[in-house]
N, C-alpha and C positions, 0 to 999 in steps of 0.2 A: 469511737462513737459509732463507725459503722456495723463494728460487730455486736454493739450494744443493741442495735435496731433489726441486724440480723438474726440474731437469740430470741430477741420479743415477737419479730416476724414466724419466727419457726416453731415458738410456743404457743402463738398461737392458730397455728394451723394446729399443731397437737391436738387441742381442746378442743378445735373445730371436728375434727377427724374421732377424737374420742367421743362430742355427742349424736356422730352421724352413726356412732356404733351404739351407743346407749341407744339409741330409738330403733334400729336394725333389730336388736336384740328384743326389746318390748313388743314392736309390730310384728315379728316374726319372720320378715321376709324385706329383703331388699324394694320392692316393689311397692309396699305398701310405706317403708320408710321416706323414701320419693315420696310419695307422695304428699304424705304430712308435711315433709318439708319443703316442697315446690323444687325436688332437683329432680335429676335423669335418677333413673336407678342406674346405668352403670359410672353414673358419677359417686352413688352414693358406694357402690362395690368397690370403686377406686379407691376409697377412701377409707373402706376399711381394712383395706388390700394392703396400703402403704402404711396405715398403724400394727397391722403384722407383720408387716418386713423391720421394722423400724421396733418392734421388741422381739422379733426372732420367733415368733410360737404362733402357732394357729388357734385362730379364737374362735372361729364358728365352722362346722359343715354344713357346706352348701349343698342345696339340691335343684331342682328344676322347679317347685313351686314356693320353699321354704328353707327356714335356716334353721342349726340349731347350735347352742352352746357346746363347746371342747371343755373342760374341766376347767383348765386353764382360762379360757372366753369365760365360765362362771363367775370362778376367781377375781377376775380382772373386773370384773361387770360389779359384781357386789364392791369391789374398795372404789371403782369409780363412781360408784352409786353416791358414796359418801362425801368423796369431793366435791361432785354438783353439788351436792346438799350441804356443803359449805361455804361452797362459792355462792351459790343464793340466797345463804343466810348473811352472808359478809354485803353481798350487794345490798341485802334490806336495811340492814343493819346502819351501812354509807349515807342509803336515800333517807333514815330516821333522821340522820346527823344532820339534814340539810333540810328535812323537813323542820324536825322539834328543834327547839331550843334548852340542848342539854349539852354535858361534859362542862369544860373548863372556858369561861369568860374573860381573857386576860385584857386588861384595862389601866391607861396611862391617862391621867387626868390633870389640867391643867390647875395647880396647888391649889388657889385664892379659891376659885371660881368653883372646883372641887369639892374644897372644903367646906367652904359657906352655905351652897347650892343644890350642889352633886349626891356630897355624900347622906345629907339629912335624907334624902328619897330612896336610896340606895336600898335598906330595910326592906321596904313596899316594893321595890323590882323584884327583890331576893325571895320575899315572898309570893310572887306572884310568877317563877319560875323556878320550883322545888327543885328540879330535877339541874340547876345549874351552880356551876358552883365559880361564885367569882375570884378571881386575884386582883385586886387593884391595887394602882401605886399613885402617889399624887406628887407633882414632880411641875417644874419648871422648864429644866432642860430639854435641850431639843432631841427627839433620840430616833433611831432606824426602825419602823414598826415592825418591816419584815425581818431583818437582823435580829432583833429581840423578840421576834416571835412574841409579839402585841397585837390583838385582834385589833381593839380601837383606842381612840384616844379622841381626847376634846379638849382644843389649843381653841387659842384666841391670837389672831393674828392672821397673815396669807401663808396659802399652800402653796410650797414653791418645789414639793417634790409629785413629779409626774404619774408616778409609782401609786398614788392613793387616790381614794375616790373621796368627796367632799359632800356633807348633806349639813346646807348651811340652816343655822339655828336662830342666831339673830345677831344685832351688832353690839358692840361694846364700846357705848358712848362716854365720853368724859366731863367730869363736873368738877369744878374750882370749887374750893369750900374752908373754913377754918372755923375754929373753934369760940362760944359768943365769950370765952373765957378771953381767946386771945385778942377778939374784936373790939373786945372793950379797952382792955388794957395798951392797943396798938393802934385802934382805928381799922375802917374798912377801906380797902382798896376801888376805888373807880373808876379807873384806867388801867390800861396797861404799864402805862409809863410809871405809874403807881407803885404796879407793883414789885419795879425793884430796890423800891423803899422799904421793902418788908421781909421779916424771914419766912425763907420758904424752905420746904423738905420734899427731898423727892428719892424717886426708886433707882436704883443702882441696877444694873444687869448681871447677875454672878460671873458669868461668861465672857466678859467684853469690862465689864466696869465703864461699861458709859452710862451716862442718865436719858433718858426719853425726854427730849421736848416736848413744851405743852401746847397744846392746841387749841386755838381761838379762831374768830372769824371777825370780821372784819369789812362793812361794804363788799357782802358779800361772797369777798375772799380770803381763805384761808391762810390764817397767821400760826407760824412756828417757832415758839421764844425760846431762847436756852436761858432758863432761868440760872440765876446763881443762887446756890443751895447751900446753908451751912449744915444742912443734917440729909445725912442718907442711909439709905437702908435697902438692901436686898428682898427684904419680906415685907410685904403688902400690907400682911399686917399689925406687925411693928409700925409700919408707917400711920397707919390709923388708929392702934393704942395712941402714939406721939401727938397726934396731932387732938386727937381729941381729950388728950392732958393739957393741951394748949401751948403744942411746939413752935406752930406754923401757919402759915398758908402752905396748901396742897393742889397737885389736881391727882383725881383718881378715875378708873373705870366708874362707873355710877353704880357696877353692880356689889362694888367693895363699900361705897359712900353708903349707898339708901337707906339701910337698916338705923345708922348713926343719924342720921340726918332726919328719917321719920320718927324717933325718939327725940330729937331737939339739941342731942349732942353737937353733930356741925352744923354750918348752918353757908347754905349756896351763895358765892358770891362772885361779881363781873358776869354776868348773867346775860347781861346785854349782848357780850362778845362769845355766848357757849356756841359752839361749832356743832354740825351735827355727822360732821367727822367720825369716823368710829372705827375700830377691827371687829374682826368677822366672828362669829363663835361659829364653830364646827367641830361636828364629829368627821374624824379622820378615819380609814380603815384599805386595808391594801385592796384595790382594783383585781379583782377576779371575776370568772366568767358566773360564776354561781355564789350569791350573797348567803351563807350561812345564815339560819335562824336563830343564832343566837347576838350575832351582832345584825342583823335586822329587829330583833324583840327590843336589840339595846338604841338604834336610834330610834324609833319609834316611841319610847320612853322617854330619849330627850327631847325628842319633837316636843311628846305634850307638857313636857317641863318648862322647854322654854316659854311654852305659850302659856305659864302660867306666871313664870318669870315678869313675862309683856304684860299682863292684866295688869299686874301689883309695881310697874314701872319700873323695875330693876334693870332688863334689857328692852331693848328698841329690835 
């Protein structure tokens, strides 16, 4: 490691020492090189003293008021000429990358929420930044942003890795609901105690194969049932095909329910006890000192998504 730091140390004295000769060489004269640059001139003569020991050839003749190129000092002048000129092309190049919003958009989106939400606007972003080109994956699983080299990602739930920066979007409230198919044929629940009269469906974790308690409230305070489920399902929405063929009682994020529910398909129920409990919606993206323009054009996107979300009651 140390000689790692000693190599980048000595390179870049090089390139120090090589544009103290590239301006020596233009100005004509050590003195006036100083000057431009705010050193000593015999700092600047050092310098190009030790970039000629250090390639063994003499690059300029010196004299008492001016300097002039050796063949070899020509030589070396014109291919270093082209380096700068590609190191400040690379530099501009870097600051586009962080100015604009282009190259590659890599993106992990949470499935349901993705799908439903995400991906119908996706189009209108894609459009509205030619020059970017996205990968996205829609996915449930919890996954390493910077391991998989993922700019961003947008989970529902808490951020429990330190590693990421967080730009929260809105909450993901839950709504009890079932079908008037199945309320007629079973009755409506209006209690809790009710409702383990009734069949319920609920989500499965792929990962764990537990089910999420549901959440109610209660005089204020927060109730957590472990419903007994005869049907489950891993996908959200399977669960909401099912229920709204008239499998069950449910509860869902609201942002899965709403669509169903403002059609007339389900229809809200124990409303009395809805909690306003919720998980978080967030754009995730690894914590660095400088936010790239392509995943800043992307949260600012979902900002105004979500706030379109809010209007039309989907999230809170």
């Amino acid at each position: 490691m140390c000689k790692k730091f000693k190599d980048a140390g000595a390179a870049m004295d090089k390139l120090k020492s090589l544009m103290i000769f590239m301006r020596s060489a233009q100005s004509g004269s050590f003195s006036e090189a100083a000057r431009q640059l705010g050193m000593a001139p015999s700092a600047v003569s050092r310098a190009v003293l030790r970039l000629e020991d250090e390639l063994g050839v003499r690059l300029v003749q010196r004299t008492t008021r001016n300097l002039t190129l050796t063949e070899a000092g020509s030589r070396f002048y014109q291919r270093a000429q082209q380096i700068l000129s590609d190191l400040e092309e690379a530099e501009l190049e870097v600051k586009q990358l962080q100015a604009l919003p282009i190259g590659t958009l890599r993106l992990d989106l949470s499935f349901t929420f993705g799908k439903l939400h995400i991906a119908p606007a996706l189009l209108q972003f894609a459009a509205q930044y030619p020059e970017l080109n996205l990968n996205v994956s829609f996915s449930d699983r919890v996954i390493d942003l910077i391991e998989d080299d993922v700019d961003a990602t947008v989970r529902i739930g808490l951020n429990t890795d330190s590693r990421l920066a967080m730009h929260h979007l809105g909450t993901a409230r839950y709504i009890t609901c079932a079908s008037p198919q199945y309320l007629a044929q079973y009755g409506e629940p209006t209690t809790l105690t009710e409702l383990s009269q009734h069949r319920c469906v609920n989500f499965i974790f792929p990962q764990t194969r537990r089910e999420p308690t549901w959440k109610f409230e209660q005089d204020g305070k927060l109730i957590e049932l472990a419903v007994d489920s005869y049907l489950k399902f891993d996908n959200s929405e399977v669960i909401l095909d099912a229920v709204i063929g008239g499998a069950g009682v449910v509860q869902l994020p609201k942002f899965i329910a709403a669509k169903a529910i403002a059609r007339g398909d389900l229809q809200p129920i124990l409303q009395s006890y809805a909690t306003q409990a919720g998980l978080p919606i967030a754009v995730l993206y690894p914590q660095k000192r400088y936010l790239s323009a392509k995943v800043r054009v992307f949260v600012e996107f979902m900002t105004k998504l979500a706030a379109t979300l809010k209007q039309v009651d989907i999230v809170d």
